[in-house]
C-alpha positions as CSV (number, residue, x, y, z in Angstrom):
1,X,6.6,2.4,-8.2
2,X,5.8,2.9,-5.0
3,X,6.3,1.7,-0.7
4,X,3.8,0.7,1.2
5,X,4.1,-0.5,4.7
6,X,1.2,-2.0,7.7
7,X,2.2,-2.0,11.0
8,X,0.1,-1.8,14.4
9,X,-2.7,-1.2,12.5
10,X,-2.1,1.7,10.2
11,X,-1.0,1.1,6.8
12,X,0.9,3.5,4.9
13,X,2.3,4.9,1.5
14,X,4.6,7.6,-0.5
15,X,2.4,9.7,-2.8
16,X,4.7,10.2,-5.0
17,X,3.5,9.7,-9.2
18,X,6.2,8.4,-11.5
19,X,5.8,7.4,-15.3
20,X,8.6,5.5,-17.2
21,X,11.7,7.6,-15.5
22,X,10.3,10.6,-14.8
23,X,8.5,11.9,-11.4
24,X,5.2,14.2,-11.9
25,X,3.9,17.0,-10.2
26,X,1.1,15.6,-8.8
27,X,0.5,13.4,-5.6
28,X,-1.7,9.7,-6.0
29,X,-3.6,8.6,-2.9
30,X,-2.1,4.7,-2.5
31,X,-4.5,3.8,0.9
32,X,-8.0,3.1,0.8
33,X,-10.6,2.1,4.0
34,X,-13.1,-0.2,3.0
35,X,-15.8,0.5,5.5
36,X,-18.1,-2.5,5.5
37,X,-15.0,-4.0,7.4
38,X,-12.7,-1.9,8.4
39,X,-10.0,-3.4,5.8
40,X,-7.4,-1.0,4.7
41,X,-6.6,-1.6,0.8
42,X,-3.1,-0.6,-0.7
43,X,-2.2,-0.2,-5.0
44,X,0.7,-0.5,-6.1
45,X,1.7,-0.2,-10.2
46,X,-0.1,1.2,-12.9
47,X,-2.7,3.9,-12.2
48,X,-5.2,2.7,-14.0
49,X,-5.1,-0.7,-13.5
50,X,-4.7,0.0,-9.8
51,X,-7.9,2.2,-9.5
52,X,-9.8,-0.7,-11.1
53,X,-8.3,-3.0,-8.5
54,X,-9.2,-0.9,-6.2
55,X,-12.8,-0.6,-6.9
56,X,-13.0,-4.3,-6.9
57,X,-11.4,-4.3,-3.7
58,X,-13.1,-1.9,-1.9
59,X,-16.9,-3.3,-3.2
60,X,-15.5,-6.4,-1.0
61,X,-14.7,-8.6,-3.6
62,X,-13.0,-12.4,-2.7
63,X,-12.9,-13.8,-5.9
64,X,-9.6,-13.8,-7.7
65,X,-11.0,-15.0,-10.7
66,X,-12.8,-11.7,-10.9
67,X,-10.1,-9.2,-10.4
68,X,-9.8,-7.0,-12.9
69,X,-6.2,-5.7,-14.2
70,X,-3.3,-7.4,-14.8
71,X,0.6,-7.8,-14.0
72,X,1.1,-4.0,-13.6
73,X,-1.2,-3.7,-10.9
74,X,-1.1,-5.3,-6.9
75,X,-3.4,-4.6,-4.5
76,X,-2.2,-5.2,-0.7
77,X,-5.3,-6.0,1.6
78,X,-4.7,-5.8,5.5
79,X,-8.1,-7.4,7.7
80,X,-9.0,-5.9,11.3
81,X,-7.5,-9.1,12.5
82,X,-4.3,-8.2,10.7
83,X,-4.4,-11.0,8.1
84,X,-2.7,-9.6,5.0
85,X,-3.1,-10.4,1.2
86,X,-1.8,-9.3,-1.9
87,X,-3.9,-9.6,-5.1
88,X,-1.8,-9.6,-8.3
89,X,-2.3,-10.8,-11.7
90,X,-5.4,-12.6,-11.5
91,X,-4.5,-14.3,-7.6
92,X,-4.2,-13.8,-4.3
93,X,-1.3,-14.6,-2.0
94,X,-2.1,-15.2,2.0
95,X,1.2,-13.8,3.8
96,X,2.4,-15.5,6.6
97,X,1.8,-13.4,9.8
98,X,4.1,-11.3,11.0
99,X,4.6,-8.0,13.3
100,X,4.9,-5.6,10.5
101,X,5.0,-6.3,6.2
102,X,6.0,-3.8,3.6
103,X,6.3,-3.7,-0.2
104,X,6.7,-2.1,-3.2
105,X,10.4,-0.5,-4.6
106,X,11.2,0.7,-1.1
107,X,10.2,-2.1,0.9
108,X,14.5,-3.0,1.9
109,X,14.5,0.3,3.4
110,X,11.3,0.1,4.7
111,X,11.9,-3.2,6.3
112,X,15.6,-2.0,8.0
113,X,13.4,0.9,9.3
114,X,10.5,-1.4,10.6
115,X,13.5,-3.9,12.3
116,X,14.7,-1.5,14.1
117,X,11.4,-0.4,15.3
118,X,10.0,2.0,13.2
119,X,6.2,2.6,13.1
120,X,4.8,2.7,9.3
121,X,4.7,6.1,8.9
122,X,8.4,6.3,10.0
123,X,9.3,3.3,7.6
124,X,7.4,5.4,4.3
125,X,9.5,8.5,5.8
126,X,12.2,6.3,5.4
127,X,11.9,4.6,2.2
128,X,10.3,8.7,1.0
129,X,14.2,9.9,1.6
130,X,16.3,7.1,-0.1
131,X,14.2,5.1,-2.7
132,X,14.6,7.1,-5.8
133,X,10.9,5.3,-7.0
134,X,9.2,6.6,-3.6
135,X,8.4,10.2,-2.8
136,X,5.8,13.4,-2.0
137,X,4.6,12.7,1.5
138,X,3.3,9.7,3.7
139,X,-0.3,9.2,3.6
140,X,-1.7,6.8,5.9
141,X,-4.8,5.3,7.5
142,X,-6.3,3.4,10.5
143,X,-8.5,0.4,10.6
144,X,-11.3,3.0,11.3
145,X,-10.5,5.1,8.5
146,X,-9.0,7.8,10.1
147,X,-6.1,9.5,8.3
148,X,-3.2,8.7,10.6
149,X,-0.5,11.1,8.7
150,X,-0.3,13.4,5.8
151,X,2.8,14.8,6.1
152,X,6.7,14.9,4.5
């Protein structure tokens, strides 16, 4: 699985690539920028099914009803504006607004971090160090696209 947090405008993730039990070598990039507005797109699940959420996402797709995937994938959208929506198994979910939103294995930890006053990078440091589904390093990005952290 994997954490991903958005707070004051920078949404961030562990890199970290697990299948069934086991954690792999390599690292998966979990935040996306969607340029044609500035949105910052988050997977979370399968690989596969996340990259094809992804593309959907990112060629600014609205529709539900054409999201490709299925129950193994989410895709977490955050706006300019902050408004925040997760896409999963074929709908979409508005999330009340809030000051800071997480989700995703390590999203307790994340959460006590982020309570206490933890920017998102911090919180992914965080849930990086004691979820056992969340690890490699913190990548994260701004509303303009800039990366905000690579780091451990």
């Amino acid at each position: 699985m994997t954490t991903i947090v958005y707070r004051d405008g920078i949404m961030a993730a562990d890199t970290a690539s697990v299948i069934h039990n086991y954690r792999m070598p390599e690292t998966v990039r979990k935040v996306f920028h969607r340029a044609s507005d500035g949105a910052l797109i988050g997977i979370i699940g399968d690989r596969a099914a996340c990259h094809r959420l992804v593309a959907w996402a990112i060629d600014d797709a609205e529709d539900p009803e054409t999201q490709p995937g299925g129950s193994e994938a989410t895709i977490l959208r955050v706006l300019r504006d902050g408004t925040i929506s997760v896409f999963e198994g074929g709908g979409r979910i508005d999330v009340a607004p809030a000051p800071f939103y997480a989700n995703g294995s390590g999203l307790g930890i994340a959460y006590g971090a982020l309570r206490h006053g933890a920017s998102a990078v911090d919180a992914i440091a965080a849930a990086i160090a004691y979820d056992v589904w969340s690890g490699g390093v913190c990548y994260a990005l701004d509303h303009e696209g800039r990366h905000v952290a690579w780091q451990s």
